[in-house]
Structures are given as C-alpha cells and as structure tokens.
N, C-alpha and C positions, 0 to 999 in steps of 0.2 A: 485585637488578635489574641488568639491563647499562644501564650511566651513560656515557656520552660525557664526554670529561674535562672538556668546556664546558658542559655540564648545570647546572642549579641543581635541587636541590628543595629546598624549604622547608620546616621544623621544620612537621610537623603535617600535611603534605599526605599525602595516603595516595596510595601507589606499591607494585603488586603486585612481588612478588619475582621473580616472571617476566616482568615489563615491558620494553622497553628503551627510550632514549629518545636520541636524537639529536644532534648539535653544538648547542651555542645555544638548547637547549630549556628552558624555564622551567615549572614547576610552583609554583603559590602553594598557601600555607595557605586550606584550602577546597576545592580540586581533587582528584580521583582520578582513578586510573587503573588499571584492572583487569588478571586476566590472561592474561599471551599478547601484550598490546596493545603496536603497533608507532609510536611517535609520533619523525615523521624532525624535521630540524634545521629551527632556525629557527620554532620555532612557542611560543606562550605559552600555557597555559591557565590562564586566571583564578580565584580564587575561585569556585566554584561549579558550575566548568566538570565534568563526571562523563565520564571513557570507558570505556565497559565492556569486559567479555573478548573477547579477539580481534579488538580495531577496529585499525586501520592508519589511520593520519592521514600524510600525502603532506606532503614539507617544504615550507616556507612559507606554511602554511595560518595564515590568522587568525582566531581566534575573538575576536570581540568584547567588550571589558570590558561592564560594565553602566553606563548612563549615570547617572555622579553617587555612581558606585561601588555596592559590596555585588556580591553574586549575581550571575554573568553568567546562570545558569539555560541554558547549551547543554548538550544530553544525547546523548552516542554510544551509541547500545545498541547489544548484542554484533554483532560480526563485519560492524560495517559497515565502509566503507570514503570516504576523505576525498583528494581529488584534488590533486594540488601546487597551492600557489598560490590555493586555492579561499578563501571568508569566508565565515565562520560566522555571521550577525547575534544579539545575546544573545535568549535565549528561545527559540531553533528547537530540536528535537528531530530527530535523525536515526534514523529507524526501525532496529530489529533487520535485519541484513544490506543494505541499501540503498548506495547506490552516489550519493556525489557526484562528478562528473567535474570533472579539473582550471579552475582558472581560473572557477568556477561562485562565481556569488555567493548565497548562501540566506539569506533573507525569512519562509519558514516553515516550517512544520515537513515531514518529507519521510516518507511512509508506508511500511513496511517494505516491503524488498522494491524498492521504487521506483531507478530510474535517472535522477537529475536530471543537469541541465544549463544552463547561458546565465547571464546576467545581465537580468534576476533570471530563478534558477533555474525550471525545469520540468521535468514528468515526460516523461520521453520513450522508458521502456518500463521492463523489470522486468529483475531481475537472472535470475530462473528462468523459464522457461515450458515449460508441458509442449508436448513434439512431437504435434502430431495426427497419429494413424493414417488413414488412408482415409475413415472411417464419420465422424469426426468434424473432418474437417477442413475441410470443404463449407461451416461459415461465413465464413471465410476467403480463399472464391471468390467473382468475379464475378456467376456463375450459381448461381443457389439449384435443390435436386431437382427435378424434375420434380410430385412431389408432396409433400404434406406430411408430415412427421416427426418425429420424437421419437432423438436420439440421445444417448447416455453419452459427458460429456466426459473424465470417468476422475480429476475432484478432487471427492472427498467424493460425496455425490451428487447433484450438480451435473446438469444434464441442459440440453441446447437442443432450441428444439423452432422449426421450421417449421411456420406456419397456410396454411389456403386463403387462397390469393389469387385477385383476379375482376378483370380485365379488363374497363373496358364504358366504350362514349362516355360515359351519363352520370357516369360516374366511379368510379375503382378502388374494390374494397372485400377488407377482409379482415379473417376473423373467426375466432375461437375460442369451444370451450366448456366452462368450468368444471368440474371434474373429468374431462371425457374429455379436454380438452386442455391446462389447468391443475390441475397435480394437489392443488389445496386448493381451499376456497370462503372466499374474500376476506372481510375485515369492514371492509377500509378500503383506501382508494388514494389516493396522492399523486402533483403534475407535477411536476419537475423540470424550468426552463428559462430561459432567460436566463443562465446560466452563462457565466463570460469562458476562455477556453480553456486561461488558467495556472491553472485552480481544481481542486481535487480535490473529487469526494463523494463519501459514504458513510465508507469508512475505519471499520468498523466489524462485528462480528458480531452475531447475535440468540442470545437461549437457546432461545427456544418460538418465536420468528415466523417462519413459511415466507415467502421473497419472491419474485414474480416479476415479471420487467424488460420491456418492449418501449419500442424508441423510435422513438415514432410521427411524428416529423418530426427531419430529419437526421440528425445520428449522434454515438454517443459511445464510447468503448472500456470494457470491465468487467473488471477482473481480481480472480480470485476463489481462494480461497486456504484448505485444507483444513488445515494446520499443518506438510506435509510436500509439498505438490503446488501449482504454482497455474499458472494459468495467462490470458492476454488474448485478450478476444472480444472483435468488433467489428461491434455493431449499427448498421445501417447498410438497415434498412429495415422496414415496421411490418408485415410478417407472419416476424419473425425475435423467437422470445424465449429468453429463460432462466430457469431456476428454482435456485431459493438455499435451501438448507432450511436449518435452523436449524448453528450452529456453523459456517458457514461465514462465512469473511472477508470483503467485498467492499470495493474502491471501484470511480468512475466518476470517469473524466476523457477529455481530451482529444475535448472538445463542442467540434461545430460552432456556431457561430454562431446556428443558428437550431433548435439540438437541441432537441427538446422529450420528454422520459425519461417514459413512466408504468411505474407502479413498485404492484404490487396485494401483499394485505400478509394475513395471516390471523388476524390480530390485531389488536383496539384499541391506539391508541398505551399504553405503558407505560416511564417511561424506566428501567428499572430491570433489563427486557427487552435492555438493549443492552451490550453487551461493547464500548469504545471505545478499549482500551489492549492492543496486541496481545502484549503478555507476559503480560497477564491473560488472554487469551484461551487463548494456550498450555496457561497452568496450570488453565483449565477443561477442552479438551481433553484432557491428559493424567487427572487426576481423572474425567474418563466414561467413560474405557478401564478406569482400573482398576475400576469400577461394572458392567462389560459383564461375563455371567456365560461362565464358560470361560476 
C-alpha cells in the first residue's frame, strides 16, 4: 500500500496492497479498505467501517464512530466517490458508484448510482444517464406527441409509453388498455403518496414481476437501471407511463408534495420476488447471460 508517513493502520485492520492513504489518516482494527481505493488526509475509519475497490474518500470526511462503541457499520461499495469535508452518520451505506458531494451530511443510505447533496443530504440526480435520442427524448419536454405512443428508452427493455388524453369541461380524462397499451395484465396495484421530497422508493429489482408506473397527480422522477445503462424520467403528468420488466433496477424520488404514484404490478406480492441489494442484483444479471443460449 502507499502509507503517508502520518498514516496509522492498525494490527488487524485489512488494507489492500493497492490502497493508498493520506496524511493523518487512521484505520482501526475492524476497518478495511479494498482495492485501488483512494482515502485523502484527515479522515478516521472506525471499526467496522468497510470501503470497497476503487472508492475515493475526499480529505476530511467523517465517518462516524458508533454510539457507545463497536461497529460503526458505514459501507462504501465499489467506485463510489465521498466529497471533502462530507459526514458519514454510522449505519449509512453508500451505493456502488454513487456520488456524495463535498460538505454533504448523510443520514441514510444513498442508492447506487445516486448524486447526493445538502445537509441532510438528498438525491439530486445520478451519476450516469443515458442521452436521449430524438424518439425518446419527448418525455423530457414540455409538450407531449401529438398522439399517443409507445417509444424504446434503450435501458433493458424499458419502454414509455403516452395514452389518450380527452379535453372536456366536464373534466379531463385519460385512458389505457391492458395489453394493447400495457404490455401485461395486472394482478395487483399499489398508490404511492404522501412521500416527503428527501425520500427515496423502490431502490429495488423484481425476478418475475413486470411493473408499470403512471403518476396520476403531481410528479415524481424514476430512474431506472439495466446493470450497464440507466437512466431519469420524469412523470409529470397522468397520461405519461412507463414499463419496467423484470431485472430491471428502479427507484422513485424527487415527489412533489402532492405526487400521488400508481404503480400496476403482474404479480401477487412475494417478497422473495425482490432483488433489494444491488450487488445482488449485478450477480443475478450477469448468471442470466450466462443461461441465454448463444
């Protein structure tokens, strides 16, 4: 490992040989640190404290001991990234490649991928997102088609899709229909609402359940995540949906106030059905390629 001559590690703590680590930088018995990983001065990781391959921790970040000692339980999964200055609180997890910006304080856990921010921290977009082409970048505008459609977001087989909308005094409507305009038939639906705007949901994949999203009052953002693509849509009116087939990643954040999410599902609930740890998820996608014949 490259050691800074003010470094400490401690008898027992595990420190990749590819590591480097900063002025002032403390590692206790209980801590690791994987490799590639770039941890600058000034920072302590406690007992229990875990950072994986190719994380960069920004100097004077705090992670927080545990109260009353043992396990701080913070986890850096690989190739994330920790902003000067930022606090860590014990028990947060920082998603695979996600991004805390400097000065940011974290409270929970942060979904891969995720670009936090503030005191207390929030999502305030993603690290990747795919560039929409022409066909599919029209969710993104002010004005929706002309008419209704079906377009290819181009992560996993993700698709959005535009319903008829109806204009009328006695009051708008808009409708869809089950297999010509949702391509499964439902066996259960859930609202999503009341949400406080620092909250994230979903944060999770399915094996077998197809999902589809409209949010039929306010608005919320979905970013959805294939294991090599992803990208953020932003529903923002109730003849705008999306469809989520199985093995794909989703969360939902960044509800308005008065978002109300239905969310139709092609499956009876099963929790056993949910992928919730996205390095599990990884490792099922990659095991269904190798299963794909050719």
């Amino acid at each position: 490992m490259q050691l800074a001559e003010t470094a400490i590690v401690q008898a027992g703590a595990r420190v990749s040989a590819t590591a480097r680590l900063g002025d002032y930088v403390k590692v206790y018995l209980g801590a690791s640190v994987g490799d590639d990983s770039v941890v600058h001065g000034m920072t302590q990781l406690w007992p229990g404290a875990q950072v994986g391959a190719g994380v960069i921790v920004g100097p004077g970040v705090t992670l927080a001991p545990a109260v009353g000692g043992g396990d701080c339980g913070i986890v850096l999964e690989d190739r994330c990234e920790v902003g000067a200055g930022a606090t860590l609180l014990a028990g947060v997890n920082i998603g695979t490649g996600a991004r805390v910006e400097p000065g940011a304080t974290v409270a929970q856990n942060v979904p891969a991928y995720a670009i936090v921010s503030g005191t207390p921290a929030r999502i305030t977009g993603y690290v990747e997102k795919l560039t929409p082409d022409d066909n599919a970048g029209w969710y993104r505008q002010a004005r929706f088609p002309a008419t209704p459609s079906t377009v290819v977001l181009g992560v996993g087989g993700v698709t959005l899709h535009r319903f008829k909308y109806l204009n009328d005094p006695r009051g708008d409507l808009s409708v869809g229909e089950f297999l010509n305009d949702i391509p499964f038939q439902p066996k259960r639906y859930f609202l999503v609402m009341n949400v406080p705007s620092d909250k994230t949901r979903g944060e999770h994949a399915h094996h077998r359940c197809h999902q589809f999203l409209v949010c039929v009052k306010g608005s919320c953002a979905v970013m959805v995540d294939d294991g090599e693509t992803r990208c953020e849509v932003l529903l923002e009116s109730a003849d705008m949906g999306i469809y989520l087939p199985p093995l794909t990643w989703g969360v939902q954040y960044k509800y308005s106030a008065d978002a109300v999410l239905l969310v139709f599902a092609s499956e009876f609930y099963e929790a056993s059905d949910y992928i919730r740890d996205y390095r599990e998820f990884n490792a099922v996608l990659a095991q269904s390629k190798l299963q794909q014949p050719g």
